[in-house]
TORNURO-18049 format. One record per residue (C-alpha): x, y, z. Coordinates in steps of 0.5 Angstrom, whole numbers, padded with zeros to 4 digits, always signed. Layout:
N
XYZ ...
END
This chain:
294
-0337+0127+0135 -0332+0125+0140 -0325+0128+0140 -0320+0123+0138 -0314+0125+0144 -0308+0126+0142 -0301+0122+0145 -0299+0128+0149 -0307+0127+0153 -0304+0120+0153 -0298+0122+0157 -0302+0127+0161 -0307+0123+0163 -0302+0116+0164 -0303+0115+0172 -0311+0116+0171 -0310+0108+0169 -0308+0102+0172 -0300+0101+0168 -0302+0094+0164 -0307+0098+0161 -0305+0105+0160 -0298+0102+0157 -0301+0098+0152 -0305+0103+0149 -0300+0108+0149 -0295+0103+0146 -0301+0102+0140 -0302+0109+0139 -0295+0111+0138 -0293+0106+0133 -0298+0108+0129 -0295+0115+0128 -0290+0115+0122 -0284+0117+0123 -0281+0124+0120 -0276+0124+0114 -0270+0128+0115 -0274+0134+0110 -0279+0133+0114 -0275+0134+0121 -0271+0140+0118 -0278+0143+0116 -0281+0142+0123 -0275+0143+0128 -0275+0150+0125 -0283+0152+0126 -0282+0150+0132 -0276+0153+0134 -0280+0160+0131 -0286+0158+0136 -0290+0154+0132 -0295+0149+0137 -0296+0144+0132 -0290+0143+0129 -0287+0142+0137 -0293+0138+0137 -0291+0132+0131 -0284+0133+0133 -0286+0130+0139 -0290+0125+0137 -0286+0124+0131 -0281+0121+0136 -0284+0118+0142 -0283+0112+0140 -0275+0112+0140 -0276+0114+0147 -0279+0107+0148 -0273+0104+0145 -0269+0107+0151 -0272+0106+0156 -0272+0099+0155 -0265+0099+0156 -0266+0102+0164 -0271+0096+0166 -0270+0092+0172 -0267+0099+0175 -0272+0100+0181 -0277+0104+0176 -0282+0101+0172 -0282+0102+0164 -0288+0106+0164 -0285+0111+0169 -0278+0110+0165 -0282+0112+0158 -0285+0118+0162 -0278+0121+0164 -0276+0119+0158 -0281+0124+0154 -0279+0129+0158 -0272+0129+0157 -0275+0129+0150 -0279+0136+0150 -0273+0139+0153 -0268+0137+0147 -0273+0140+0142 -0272+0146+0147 -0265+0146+0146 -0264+0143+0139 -0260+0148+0135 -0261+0145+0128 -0255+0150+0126 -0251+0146+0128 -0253+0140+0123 -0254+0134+0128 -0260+0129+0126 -0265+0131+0132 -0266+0125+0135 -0258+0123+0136 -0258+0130+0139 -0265+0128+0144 -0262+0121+0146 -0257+0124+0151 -0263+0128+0154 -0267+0122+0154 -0262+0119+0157 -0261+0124+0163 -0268+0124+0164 -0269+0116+0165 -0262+0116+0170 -0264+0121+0174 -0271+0118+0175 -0268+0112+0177 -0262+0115+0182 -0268+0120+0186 -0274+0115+0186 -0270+0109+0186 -0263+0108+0189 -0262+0107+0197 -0255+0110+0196 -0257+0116+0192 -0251+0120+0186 -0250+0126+0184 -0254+0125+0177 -0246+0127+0174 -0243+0121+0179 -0249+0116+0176 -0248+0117+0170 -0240+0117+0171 -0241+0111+0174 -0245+0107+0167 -0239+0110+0164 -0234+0106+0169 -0239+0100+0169 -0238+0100+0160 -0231+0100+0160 -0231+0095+0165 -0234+0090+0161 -0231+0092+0154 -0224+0091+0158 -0225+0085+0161 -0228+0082+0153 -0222+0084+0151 -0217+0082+0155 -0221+0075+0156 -0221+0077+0164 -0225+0080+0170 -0218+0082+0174 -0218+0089+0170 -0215+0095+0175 -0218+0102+0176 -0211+0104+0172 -0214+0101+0166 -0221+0104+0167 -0219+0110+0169 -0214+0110+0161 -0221+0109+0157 -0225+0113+0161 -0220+0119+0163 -0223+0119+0170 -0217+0119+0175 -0216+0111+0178 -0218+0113+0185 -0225+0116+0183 -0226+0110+0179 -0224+0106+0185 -0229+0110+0190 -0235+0109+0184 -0235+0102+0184 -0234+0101+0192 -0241+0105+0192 -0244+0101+0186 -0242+0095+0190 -0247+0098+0197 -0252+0099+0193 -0258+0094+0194 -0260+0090+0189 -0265+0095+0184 -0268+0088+0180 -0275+0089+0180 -0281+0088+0175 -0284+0091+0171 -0291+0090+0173 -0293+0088+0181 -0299+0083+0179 -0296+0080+0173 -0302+0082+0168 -0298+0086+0162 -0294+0080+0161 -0296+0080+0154 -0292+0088+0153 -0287+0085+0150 -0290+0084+0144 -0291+0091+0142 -0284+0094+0144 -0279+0089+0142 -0278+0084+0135 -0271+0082+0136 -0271+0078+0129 -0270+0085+0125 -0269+0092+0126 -0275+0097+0127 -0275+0103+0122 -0274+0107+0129 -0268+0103+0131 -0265+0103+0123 -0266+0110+0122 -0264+0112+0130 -0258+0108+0127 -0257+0112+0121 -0258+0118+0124 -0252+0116+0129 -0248+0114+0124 -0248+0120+0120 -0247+0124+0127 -0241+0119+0129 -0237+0120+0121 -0238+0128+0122 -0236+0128+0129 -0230+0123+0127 -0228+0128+0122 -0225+0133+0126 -0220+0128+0129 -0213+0127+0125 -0213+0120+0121 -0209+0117+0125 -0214+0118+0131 -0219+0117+0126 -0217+0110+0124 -0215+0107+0131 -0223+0109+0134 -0226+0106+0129 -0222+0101+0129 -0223+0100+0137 -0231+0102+0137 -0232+0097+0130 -0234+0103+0127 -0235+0104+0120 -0237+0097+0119 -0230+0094+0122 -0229+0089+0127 -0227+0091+0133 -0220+0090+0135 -0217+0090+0142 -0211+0095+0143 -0206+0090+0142 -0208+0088+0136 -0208+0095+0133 -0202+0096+0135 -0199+0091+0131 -0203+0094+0125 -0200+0101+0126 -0193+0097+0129 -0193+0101+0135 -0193+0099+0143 -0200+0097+0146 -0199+0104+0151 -0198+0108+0145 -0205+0106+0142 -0208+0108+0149 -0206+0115+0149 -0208+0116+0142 -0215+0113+0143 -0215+0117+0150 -0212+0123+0147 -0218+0122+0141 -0224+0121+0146 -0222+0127+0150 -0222+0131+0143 -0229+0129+0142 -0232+0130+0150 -0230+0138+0147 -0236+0142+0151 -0238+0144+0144 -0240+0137+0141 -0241+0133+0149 -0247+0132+0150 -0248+0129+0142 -0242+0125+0144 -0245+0122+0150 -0250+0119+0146 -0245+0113+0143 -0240+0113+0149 -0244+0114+0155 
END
């Protein structure tokens, strides 16, 4: 009888077929392997620390399918998404690598920030006219977000670099030069297949009538990570990020608003956000960090 190949076979062999056809059939494959319960993640993430292959093996598998969720996010970025998920998987056996689960993080909120190397980096060496530093690329994302929230918040696209470079902590004249390269940079909008024929792809990564139980337990997972890692700021700190993020079930406020509410100035609340993001870049707890602000 015929050996049924694993999904790490799959990976190997995944440029042996065309893309439409290989990803289509990884895309099966992986949403028929369960997802690990937080026991089970424990139990696994300590044989395979100790050098068990098959428990290294599941907790691979056992995630594949959150590598998917996002790399989906880093489409029509130069790279199709089968490459996308293939860096992506390699950043995920590095984290499994480097997990410390002394530490007491869940292990996949800890793998996003890996994942996320691996599909940035992918894109800024194979795909960008105008190449960065994987450190200036992820950067200049950073920059990108704080843009936009600021200009949703203020209800205007006229946001200085001052401003960018308060959220950020970046200083303003870097955060200037980052965006003049981005400026340069050559449209990177490309599709996922050249001939067209994985149109139906979709179907099988993406229901956005409801949460998959990946997105929910990834969700949960980085809830319970962001309560822990807020913990360790003084309540004031801890409000006012939650309250700015919409954190904790609230609804995000801009700093005028919160301001108010703490009857302080609207500079005051920026200094005491910054002040708190910078607490929790700390190297000991950045990498996790970069997860949700990156």
């Amino acid at each position: 009888m015929k050996k049924k190949p694993t999904m790490l076979n799959v990976i190997e062999k995944s440029y042996a077929y065309d893309d439409a056809n290989i990803l289509s059939m990884y895309l099966k494959e992986i949403n028929r392997i369960p997802l690990l319960t937080p026991e089970e993640e424990v139990a696994l993430a300590k044989r395979a620390q100790e050098g068990d292959e098959l428990a290294r093996k599941k907790m691979i598998e056992s995630n594949l399918r959150f590598v998917v969720n996002v790399a989906k996010k880093y489409q029509n970025q130069g790279l199709p998404l089968i490459d996308l998920i293939n860096e992506g998987n390699i950043g995920l056996m590095t984290a499994l690598d480097k997990f410390e689960i002394d530490r007491g993080y869940h292990f996949i909120s800890y793998a996003v920030w890996w994942i996320r190397q691996a599909i940035m980096k992918a894109i800024n060496e194979k795909s960008r006219a105008v190449r960065l530093p994987l450190n200036r690329t992820n950067e200049l994302l950073q920059i990108q977000k704080a843009q936009k929230a600021l200009m949703k918040d203020m209800n205007s696209e006229d946001v200085s670099t001052e401003e960018i470079g308060t959220l950020t902590g970046f200083d303003s004249e870097h955060v200037g030069n980052l965006l003049a390269i981005s400026r340069d940079m050559i449209s990177l909008d490309a599709p996922i297949f050249n001939d067209g024929s994985a149109s139906n792809i979709g179907d099988f990564i993406e229901d956005t009538s409801q949460l998959s139980p990946e997105d929910s337990l990834l969700e949960h997972a980085l809830e319970a990570d962001v309560r822990s890692l807020l913990s360790t700021l003084s309540d004031k700190e801890r409000e006012i990020i939650e309250l700015r993020f919409g954190l904790e079930g609230k609804n995000p406020m801009s700093l005028k608003e919160i301001g108010e509410l703490y009857n302080l100035t609207k500079e005051r609340i920026r200094q005491i956000e910054k002040k708190a993001i910078e607490r929790l870049r700390n190297p000991s707890r950045s990498k996790l960090v970069e997860s949700y602000i990156a």
